[in-house]
C-alpha positions in Angstrom: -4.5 -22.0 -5.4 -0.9 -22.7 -4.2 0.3 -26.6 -5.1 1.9 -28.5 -2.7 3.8 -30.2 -5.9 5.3 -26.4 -6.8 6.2 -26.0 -3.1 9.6 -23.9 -2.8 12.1 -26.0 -0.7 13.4 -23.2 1.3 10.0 -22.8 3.3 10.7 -24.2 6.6 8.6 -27.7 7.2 5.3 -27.4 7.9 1.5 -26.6 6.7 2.1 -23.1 5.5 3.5 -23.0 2.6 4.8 -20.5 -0.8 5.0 -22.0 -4.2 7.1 -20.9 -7.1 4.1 -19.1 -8.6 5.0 -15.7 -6.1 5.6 -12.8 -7.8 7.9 -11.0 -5.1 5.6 -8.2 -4.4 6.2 -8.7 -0.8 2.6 -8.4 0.5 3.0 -11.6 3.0 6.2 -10.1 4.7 4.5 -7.0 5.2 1.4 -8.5 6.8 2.8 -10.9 8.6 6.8 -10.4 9.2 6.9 -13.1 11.7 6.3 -16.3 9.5 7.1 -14.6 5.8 10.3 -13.6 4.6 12.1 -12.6 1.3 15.2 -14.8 -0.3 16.6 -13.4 -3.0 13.5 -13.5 -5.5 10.9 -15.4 -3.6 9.0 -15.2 -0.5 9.3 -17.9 2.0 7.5 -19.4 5.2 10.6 -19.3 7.8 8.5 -19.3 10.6 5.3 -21.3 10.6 2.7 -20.5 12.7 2.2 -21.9 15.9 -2.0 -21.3 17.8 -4.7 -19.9 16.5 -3.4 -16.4 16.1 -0.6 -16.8 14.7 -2.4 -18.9 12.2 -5.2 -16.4 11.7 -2.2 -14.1 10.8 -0.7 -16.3 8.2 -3.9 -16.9 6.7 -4.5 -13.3 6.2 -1.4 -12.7 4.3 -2.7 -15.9 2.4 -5.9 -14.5 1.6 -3.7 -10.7 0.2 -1.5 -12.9 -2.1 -2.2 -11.4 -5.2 -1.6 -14.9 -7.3 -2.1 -17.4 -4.5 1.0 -18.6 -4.4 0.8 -19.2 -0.3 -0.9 -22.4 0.5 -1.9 -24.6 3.9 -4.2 -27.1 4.8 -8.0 -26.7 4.4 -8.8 -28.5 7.8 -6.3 -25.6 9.2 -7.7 -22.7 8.7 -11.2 -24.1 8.5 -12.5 -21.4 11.5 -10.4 -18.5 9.6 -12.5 -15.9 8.3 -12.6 -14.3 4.8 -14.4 -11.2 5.7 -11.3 -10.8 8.1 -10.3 -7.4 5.5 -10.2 -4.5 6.3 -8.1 -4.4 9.0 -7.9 -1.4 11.3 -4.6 0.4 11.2 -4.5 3.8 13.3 -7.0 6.3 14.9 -7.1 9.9 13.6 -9.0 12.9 14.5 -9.6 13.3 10.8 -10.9 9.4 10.5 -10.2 5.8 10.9 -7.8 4.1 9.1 -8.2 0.3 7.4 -5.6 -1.7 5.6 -7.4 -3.5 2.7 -5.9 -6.3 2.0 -6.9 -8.7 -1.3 -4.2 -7.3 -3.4 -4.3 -7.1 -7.1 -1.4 -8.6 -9.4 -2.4 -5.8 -11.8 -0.6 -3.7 -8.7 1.6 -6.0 -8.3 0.5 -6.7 -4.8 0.1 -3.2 -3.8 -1.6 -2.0 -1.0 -5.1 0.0 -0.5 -6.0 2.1 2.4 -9.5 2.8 3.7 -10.3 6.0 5.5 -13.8 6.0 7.3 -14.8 10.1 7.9 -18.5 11.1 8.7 -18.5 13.2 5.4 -17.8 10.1 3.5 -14.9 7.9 3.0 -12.4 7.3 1.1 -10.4 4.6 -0.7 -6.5 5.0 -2.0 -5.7 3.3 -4.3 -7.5 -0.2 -5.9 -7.4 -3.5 -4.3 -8.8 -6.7 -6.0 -11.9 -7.1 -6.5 -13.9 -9.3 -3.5 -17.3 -9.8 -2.7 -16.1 -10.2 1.2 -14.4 -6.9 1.3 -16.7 -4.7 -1.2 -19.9 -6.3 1.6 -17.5 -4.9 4.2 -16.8 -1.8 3.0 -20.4 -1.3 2.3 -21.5 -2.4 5.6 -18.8 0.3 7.1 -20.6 3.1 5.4 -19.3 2.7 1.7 -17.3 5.1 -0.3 -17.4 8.1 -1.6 -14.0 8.8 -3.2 -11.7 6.9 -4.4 -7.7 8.4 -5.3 -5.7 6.5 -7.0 -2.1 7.7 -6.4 -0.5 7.0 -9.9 -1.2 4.5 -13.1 0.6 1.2 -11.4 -2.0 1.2 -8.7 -5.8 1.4 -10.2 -6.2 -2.6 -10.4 -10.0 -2.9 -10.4 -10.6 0.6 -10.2 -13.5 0.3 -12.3 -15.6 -2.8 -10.6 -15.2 -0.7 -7.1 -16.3 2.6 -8.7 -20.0 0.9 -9.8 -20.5 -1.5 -7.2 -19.6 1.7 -4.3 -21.1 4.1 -7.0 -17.8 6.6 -6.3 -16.1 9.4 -7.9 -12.1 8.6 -8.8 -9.6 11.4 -9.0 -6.0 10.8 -10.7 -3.4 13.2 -12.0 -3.9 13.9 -15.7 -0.7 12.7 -16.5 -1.6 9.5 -15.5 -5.4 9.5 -17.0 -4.4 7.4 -19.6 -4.1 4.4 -16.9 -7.8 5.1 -16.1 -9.5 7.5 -18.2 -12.7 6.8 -17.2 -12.3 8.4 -13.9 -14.7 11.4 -13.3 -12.2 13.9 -11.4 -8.5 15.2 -12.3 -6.0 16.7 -10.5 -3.4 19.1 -12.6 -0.4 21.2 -12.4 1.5 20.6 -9.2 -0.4 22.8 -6.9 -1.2 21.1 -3.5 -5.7 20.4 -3.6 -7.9 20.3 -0.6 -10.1 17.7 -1.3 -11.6 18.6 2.1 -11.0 19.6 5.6 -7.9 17.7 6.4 -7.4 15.9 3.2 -5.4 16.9 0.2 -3.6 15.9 -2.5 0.0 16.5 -3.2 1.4 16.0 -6.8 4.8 14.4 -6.4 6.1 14.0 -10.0 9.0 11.7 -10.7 8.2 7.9 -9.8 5.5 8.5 -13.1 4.7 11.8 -14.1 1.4 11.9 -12.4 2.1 10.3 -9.0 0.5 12.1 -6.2 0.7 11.6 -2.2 -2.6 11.8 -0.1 -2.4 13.7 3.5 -4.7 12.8 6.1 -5.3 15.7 9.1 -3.2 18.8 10.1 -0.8 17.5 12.9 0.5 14.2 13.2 -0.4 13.8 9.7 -1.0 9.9 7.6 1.1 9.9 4.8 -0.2 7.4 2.2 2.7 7.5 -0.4 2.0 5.3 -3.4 5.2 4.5 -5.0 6.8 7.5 -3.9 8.2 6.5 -0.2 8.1 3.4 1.7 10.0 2.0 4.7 12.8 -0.3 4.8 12.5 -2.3 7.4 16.3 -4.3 6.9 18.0 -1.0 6.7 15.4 0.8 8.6 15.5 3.5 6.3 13.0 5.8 4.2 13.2 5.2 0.7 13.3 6.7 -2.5 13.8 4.5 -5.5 15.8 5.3 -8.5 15.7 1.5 -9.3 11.7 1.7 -9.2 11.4 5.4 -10.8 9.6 4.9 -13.8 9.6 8.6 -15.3 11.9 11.4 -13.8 14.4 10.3 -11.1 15.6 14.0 -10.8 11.6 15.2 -10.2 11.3 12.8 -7.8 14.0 14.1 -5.5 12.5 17.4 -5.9 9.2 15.6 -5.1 10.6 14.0 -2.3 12.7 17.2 -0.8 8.6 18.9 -0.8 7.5 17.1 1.6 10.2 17.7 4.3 7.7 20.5 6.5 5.4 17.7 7.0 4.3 16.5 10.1 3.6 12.6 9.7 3.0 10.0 12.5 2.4 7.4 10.1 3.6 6.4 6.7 1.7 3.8 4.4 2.7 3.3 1.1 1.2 0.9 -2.2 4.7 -1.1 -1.6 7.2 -1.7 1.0 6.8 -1.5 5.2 4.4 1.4 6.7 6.1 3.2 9.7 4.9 5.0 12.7 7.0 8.1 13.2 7.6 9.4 16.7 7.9 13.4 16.9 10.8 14.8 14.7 11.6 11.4 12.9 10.2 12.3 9.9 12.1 15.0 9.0 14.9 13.2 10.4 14.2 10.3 7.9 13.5 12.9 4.9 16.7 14.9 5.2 19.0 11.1 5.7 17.1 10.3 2.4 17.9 13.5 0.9 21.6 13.0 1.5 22.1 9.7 0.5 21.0 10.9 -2.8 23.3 13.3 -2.9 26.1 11.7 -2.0 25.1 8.8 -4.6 23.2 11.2 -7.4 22.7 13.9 -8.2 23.3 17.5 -6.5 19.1 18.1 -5.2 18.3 21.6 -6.5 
């Protein structure tokens, strides 16, 4: 629980509230940009909400704190729900897509996607465990696979796979991070997991970091640690800051995925973005540059 007594002076005055317990993984911001910000190495209430929506939407971003380091007032949020997770994000032809909250410090607050499919659906990636949400997700037809995109990202991995009774796929190279996981994904070859669903190896922010891609046109992109948004800058990103393994095989990585046709980006960290037609490759190809102007030459 977040402590009043630990309460960061820059949050604006108010109920809401972020302690110095945060861990910067940026989770509030991202759910709720209009009352969370980032300062340096801290997020901050700048805004605090004002109704019951608003409040609703601060609580959520309360409840995905990873260390609950966000506090408010009991009697506040006293008709907020915790069975508010997962949230619906975008409709596909190839399946519904859910946000799912309760990050995982083990992540470092990064996110998990749900994808509901009549052949079965899937989880990316490993949120905290939660009664709420694993009740949720079982209520909404439970899961039958579960991908983690690299080794930062399994979190409770293993809880979700026996209480959802699911297979887990990961790249080899990453096995280590889980290696009780019944499926593996080698080589760099792209896998259809199924009709419009496969796995793309993108070596290079670890050595076994793969990207998941959801449906034939206006494709969902869930990136891992590979890609994200900045929303400041309003930029796609590429980190050599955050590239744990092989910066130069994650520009290749990166430059593979410029024939794609995605409509939506959501990544474990940093802003998702919906893509109008041709941004994409517009936003690949600027990312591209910059790295070769800053770099390294991309082969």
């Amino acid at each position: 629980m977040a402590l009043e007594k630990k309460r960061l002076s820059i949050n604006s005055e108010g109920p809401f509230f972020v302690d110095s317990s945060c861990i910067y993984c940026g989770s509030c911001w991202q759910i709720d940009p209009k009352h969370f910000a980032s300062n340096k190495n801290t997020a901050y209430v700048y805004d605090q909400p004002n109704g019951k929506k608003e409040i609703e939407k601060a609580f959520l971003a309360l409840l995905d704190c990873p260390v609950s380091a966000i506090g408010a007032p009991k009697e506040l949020t006293l008709d907020c729900s915790f069975n508010a997770f997962p949230i619906h994000v975008t409709t596909h032809s190839a399946g519904e897509v859910y946000y799912c909250g309760w990050s995982s410090k083990h992540s470092f607050g990064a996110s998990s996607w749900l994808i509901l499919n009549p052949k079965g659906n899937v989880l990316i990636d490993s949120p905290r465990w939660s009664s709420p949400l694993a009740k949720r997700i079982v209520d909404m037809g439970g899961v039958r696979q579960m991908i983690l995109t690299h080794r930062d990202d399994v979190a409770d991995h293993g809880k979700w796979a026996k209480a959802l009774k699911c297979e887990r796929w990961i790249h080899k190279y990453d096995l280590d991070a889980a290696p009780e996981v019944e499926k593996q994904i080698t080589g760099t070859d792209e896998l259809q997991l199924r009709d419009n669903l496969k796995l793309i190896p993108t070596p290079g922010h670890t050595k076994g970091s793969i990207v998941i891609v959801l449906g034939a046109q206006k494709q969902i992109l869930f990136s891992g640690d590979h890609l994200w948004w900045n929303l400041a800058k309003q930029v796609l990103v590429a980190s050599k800051d955050y590239c744990w393994w092989n910066w130069d095989e994650q520009l290749k990585s990166v430059k593979r995925l410029l024939e794609l046709d995605v409509s939506w980006l959501l990544p474990g960290h940093g802003y998702a973005k919906q893509f109008k037609e041709g941004e994409w490759k517009a936003a690949i190809k600027q990312t591209l540059q910059y790295a070769e102007a800053n770099y390294k030459k991309i082969e």
